[in-house]
C-alpha positions as CSV (number, residue, x, y, z in Angstrom):
1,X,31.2,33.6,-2.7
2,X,31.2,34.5,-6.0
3,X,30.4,38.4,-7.0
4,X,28.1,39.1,-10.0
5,X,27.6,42.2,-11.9
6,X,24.0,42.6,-11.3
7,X,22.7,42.9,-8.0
8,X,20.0,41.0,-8.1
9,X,22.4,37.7,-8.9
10,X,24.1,38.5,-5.9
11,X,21.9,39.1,-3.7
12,X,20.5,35.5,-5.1
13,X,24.2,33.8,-4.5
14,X,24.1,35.6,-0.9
15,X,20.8,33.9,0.0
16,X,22.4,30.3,-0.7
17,X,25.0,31.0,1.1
18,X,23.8,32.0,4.1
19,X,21.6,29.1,3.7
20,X,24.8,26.7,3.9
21,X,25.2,29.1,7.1
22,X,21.5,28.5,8.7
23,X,22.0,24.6,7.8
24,X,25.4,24.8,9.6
25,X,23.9,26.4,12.4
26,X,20.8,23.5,13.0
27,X,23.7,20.8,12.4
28,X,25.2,22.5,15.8
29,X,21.9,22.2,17.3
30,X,21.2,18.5,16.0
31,X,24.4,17.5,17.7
32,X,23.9,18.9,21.1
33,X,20.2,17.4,20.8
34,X,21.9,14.1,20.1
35,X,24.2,15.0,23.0
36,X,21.6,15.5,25.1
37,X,19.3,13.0,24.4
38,X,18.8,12.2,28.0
39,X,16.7,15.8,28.0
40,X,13.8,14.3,26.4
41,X,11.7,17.8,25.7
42,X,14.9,19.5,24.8
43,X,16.0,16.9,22.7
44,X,12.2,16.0,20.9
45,X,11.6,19.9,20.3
46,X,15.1,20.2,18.7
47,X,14.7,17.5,16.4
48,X,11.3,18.6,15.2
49,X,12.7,21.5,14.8
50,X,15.6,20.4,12.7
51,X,13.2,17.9,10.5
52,X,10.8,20.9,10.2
53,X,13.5,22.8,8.9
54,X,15.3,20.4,6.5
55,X,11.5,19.9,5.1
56,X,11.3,23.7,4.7
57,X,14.9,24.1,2.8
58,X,14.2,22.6,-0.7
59,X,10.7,24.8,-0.4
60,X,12.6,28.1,0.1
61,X,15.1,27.2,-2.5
62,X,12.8,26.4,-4.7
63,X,10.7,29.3,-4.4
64,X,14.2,31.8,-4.1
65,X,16.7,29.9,-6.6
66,X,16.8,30.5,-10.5
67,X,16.9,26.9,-10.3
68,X,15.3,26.1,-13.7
69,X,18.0,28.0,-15.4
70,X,21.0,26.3,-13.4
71,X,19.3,23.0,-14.1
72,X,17.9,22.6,-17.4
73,X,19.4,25.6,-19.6
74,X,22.7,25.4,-18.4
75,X,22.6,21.6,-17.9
76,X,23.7,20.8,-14.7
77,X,20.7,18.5,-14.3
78,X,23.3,15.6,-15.7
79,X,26.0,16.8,-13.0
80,X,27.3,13.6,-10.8
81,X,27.6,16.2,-7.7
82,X,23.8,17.5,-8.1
83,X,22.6,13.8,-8.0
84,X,24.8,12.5,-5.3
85,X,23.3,15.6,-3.3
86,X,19.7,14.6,-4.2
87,X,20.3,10.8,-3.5
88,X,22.0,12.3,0.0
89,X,18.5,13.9,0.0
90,X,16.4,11.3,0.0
91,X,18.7,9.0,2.3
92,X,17.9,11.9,5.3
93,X,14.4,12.0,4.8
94,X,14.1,8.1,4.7
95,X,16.2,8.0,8.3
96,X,14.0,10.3,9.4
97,X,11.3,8.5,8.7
98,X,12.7,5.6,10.2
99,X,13.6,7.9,13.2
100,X,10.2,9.2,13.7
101,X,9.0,5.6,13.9
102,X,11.6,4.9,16.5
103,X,11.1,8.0,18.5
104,X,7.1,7.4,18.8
105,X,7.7,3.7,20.1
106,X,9.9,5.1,22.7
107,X,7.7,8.0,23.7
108,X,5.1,4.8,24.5
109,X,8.1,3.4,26.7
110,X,8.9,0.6,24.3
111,X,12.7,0.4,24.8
112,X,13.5,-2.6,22.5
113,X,14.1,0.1,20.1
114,X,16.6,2.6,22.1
115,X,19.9,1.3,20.1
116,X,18.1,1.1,16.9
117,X,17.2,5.1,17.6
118,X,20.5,6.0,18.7
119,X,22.5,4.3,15.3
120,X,20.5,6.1,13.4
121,X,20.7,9.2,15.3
122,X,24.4,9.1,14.3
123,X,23.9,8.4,10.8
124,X,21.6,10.9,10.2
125,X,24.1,13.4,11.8
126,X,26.3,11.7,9.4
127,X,24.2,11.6,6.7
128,X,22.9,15.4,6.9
129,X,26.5,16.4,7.2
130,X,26.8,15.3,3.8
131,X,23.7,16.5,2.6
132,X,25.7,20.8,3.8
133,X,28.6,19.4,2.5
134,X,27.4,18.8,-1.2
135,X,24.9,22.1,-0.9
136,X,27.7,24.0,-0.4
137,X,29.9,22.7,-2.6
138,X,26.7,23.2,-4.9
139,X,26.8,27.3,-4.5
140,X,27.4,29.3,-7.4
Protein backbone atom coordinates (compact mmCIF):
# COMPACT_ATOMS: atom_id res chain seq x y z
CA UNK A 1 0.00 0.00 0.00
CA UNK A 2 1.17 3.09 -1.01
CA UNK A 3 1.51 6.07 1.74
CA UNK A 4 0.35 9.63 0.70
CA UNK A 5 1.10 12.88 2.30
CA UNK A 6 -2.40 13.83 2.87
CA UNK A 7 -4.63 11.83 4.90
CA UNK A 8 -7.42 11.96 3.18
CA UNK A 9 -5.51 10.09 0.00
CA UNK A 10 -4.71 7.53 2.34
CA UNK A 11 -7.40 6.88 3.95
CA UNK A 12 -8.90 6.67 0.13
CA UNK A 13 -5.95 3.98 -0.93
CA UNK A 14 -6.75 2.16 2.50
CA UNK A 15 -10.44 1.72 1.50
CA UNK A 16 -9.41 -0.13 -1.91
CA UNK A 17 -7.38 -2.07 -0.29
CA UNK A 18 -9.29 -3.52 2.14
CA UNK A 19 -11.77 -3.80 -0.62
CA UNK A 20 -9.22 -6.36 -2.43
CA UNK A 21 -9.44 -7.89 1.26
CA UNK A 22 -13.49 -8.00 1.57
CA UNK A 23 -13.42 -9.52 -2.17
CA UNK A 24 -10.74 -12.02 -1.08
CA UNK A 25 -12.76 -12.87 1.74
CA UNK A 26 -16.40 -13.68 -0.42
CA UNK A 27 -14.03 -15.65 -2.99
CA UNK A 28 -13.33 -17.95 0.33
CA UNK A 29 -16.94 -18.11 0.75
CA UNK A 30 -17.89 -18.74 -3.03
CA UNK A 31 -15.57 -21.68 -2.89
CA UNK A 32 -16.85 -23.50 0.07
CA UNK A 33 -20.43 -22.67 -1.46
CA UNK A 34 -19.27 -24.43 -4.55
CA UNK A 35 -17.82 -27.05 -2.25
CA UNK A 36 -20.80 -27.57 -0.71
CA UNK A 37 -23.21 -27.40 -3.26
CA UNK A 38 -24.96 -30.47 -2.03
CA UNK A 39 -26.22 -27.92 1.01
CA UNK A 40 -28.70 -26.33 -1.17
CA UNK A 41 -29.84 -23.28 1.38
CA UNK A 42 -26.23 -22.84 2.43
CA UNK A 43 -25.01 -22.96 -0.93
CA UNK A 44 -28.19 -20.56 -2.63
CA UNK A 45 -27.87 -17.95 0.35
CA UNK A 46 -24.02 -17.82 -0.23
CA UNK A 47 -24.24 -17.22 -3.77
CA UNK A 48 -26.83 -14.46 -3.48
CA UNK A 49 -24.85 -13.22 -1.19
CA UNK A 50 -21.71 -13.18 -3.25
CA UNK A 51 -23.68 -11.85 -6.55
CA UNK A 52 -25.35 -9.21 -4.16
CA UNK A 53 -22.09 -8.25 -3.26
CA UNK A 54 -20.02 -8.16 -6.59
CA UNK A 55 -23.24 -5.91 -7.74
CA UNK A 56 -22.63 -3.66 -4.77
CA UNK A 57 -18.58 -3.28 -5.32
CA UNK A 58 -18.44 -0.99 -8.57
CA UNK A 59 -21.41 1.15 -6.56
CA UNK A 60 -19.17 1.71 -3.49
CA UNK A 61 -16.20 2.38 -5.54
CA UNK A 62 -17.87 4.62 -7.47
CA UNK A 63 -19.34 6.53 -4.80
CA UNK A 64 -15.73 6.28 -2.57
CA UNK A 65 -12.95 6.42 -5.40
CA UNK A 66 -11.60 9.78 -6.97
CA UNK A 67 -12.15 7.76 -9.92
CA UNK A 68 -12.84 10.62 -12.41
CA UNK A 69 -9.37 11.88 -11.71
CA UNK A 70 -7.51 8.40 -12.07
CA UNK A 71 -9.43 7.96 -15.21
CA UNK A 72 -9.87 10.93 -17.34
CA UNK A 73 -7.23 13.56 -15.98
CA UNK A 74 -4.51 11.29 -15.47
CA UNK A 75 -5.53 9.07 -18.43
CA UNK A 76 -5.61 5.76 -17.31
CA UNK A 77 -8.89 5.36 -19.12
CA UNK A 78 -6.64 4.08 -22.27
CA UNK A 79 -4.68 1.62 -19.83
CA UNK A 80 -4.75 -2.17 -21.34
CA UNK A 81 -4.92 -3.48 -17.51
CA UNK A 82 -8.13 -1.10 -16.62
CA UNK A 83 -9.93 -2.65 -19.71
CA UNK A 84 -9.01 -6.18 -19.34
CA UNK A 85 -10.46 -5.69 -15.72
CA UNK A 86 -13.72 -4.24 -17.10
CA UNK A 87 -13.99 -6.85 -19.96
CA UNK A 88 -13.28 -9.44 -16.75
CA UNK A 89 -16.21 -7.42 -15.49
CA UNK A 90 -18.69 -7.95 -17.74
CA UNK A 91 -17.63 -11.77 -18.34
CA UNK A 92 -18.79 -12.40 -14.35
CA UNK A 93 -21.93 -10.65 -14.55
CA UNK A 94 -22.90 -12.46 -17.97
CA UNK A 95 -21.99 -16.15 -16.08
CA UNK A 96 -24.04 -15.01 -13.53
CA UNK A 97 -26.64 -14.34 -15.48
CA UNK A 98 -26.31 -17.50 -17.14
CA UNK A 99 -26.04 -19.09 -13.58
CA UNK A 100 -29.08 -17.62 -12.28
CA UNK A 101 -30.89 -19.15 -15.26
CA UNK A 102 -29.46 -22.48 -14.44
CA UNK A 103 -29.98 -22.33 -10.74
CA UNK A 104 -33.80 -21.38 -11.10
CA UNK A 105 -34.34 -24.51 -13.54
CA UNK A 106 -32.88 -26.65 -10.95
CA UNK A 107 -34.72 -25.20 -7.98
CA UNK A 108 -37.93 -26.46 -10.31
CA UNK A 109 -36.10 -29.97 -10.28
CA UNK A 110 -35.12 -29.84 -13.95
CA UNK A 111 -31.79 -31.64 -13.85
CA UNK A 112 -30.83 -31.57 -17.53
CA UNK A 113 -29.09 -28.62 -16.54
CA UNK A 114 -26.89 -29.88 -13.31
CA UNK A 115 -23.46 -30.06 -15.49
CA UNK A 116 -24.16 -27.00 -17.33
CA UNK A 117 -24.48 -25.25 -13.61
CA UNK A 118 -21.61 -26.87 -12.20
CA UNK A 119 -18.95 -25.74 -15.42
CA UNK A 120 -19.88 -22.63 -14.96
CA UNK A 121 -19.77 -22.58 -11.31
CA UNK A 122 -16.01 -23.23 -11.89
CA UNK A 123 -15.55 -20.60 -14.28
CA UNK A 124 -17.02 -18.08 -12.56
CA UNK A 125 -14.76 -19.01 -9.57
CA UNK A 126 -12.26 -18.73 -12.28
CA UNK A 127 -13.35 -15.89 -13.79
CA UNK A 128 -14.04 -13.69 -10.48
CA UNK A 129 -10.56 -14.73 -9.42
CA UNK A 130 -9.38 -12.73 -12.10
CA UNK A 131 -11.66 -10.04 -11.86
CA UNK A 132 -9.45 -9.55 -7.51
CA UNK A 133 -6.62 -10.21 -9.36
CA UNK A 134 -6.67 -7.23 -11.86
CA UNK A 135 -8.51 -4.91 -8.96
CA UNK A 136 -5.69 -5.37 -7.05
CA UNK A 137 -3.19 -5.07 -9.27
CA UNK A 138 -5.40 -1.83 -10.09
CA UNK A 139 -4.66 -0.15 -6.40
CA UNK A 140 -2.90 2.91 -6.23
Amino acid sequence: MKEHVHGARTEQVMLTAGTVWAALAVQIGMLLAFRYAKKRVYHVVTMIAVILFDIGMPVYLYLNKDWYRRLIEEGEIASFLIWIHLMMLVLMYALYVLQIKTALRLLRSDNSVRVDHRTQGRVVLWVRGLVILSGALLVE
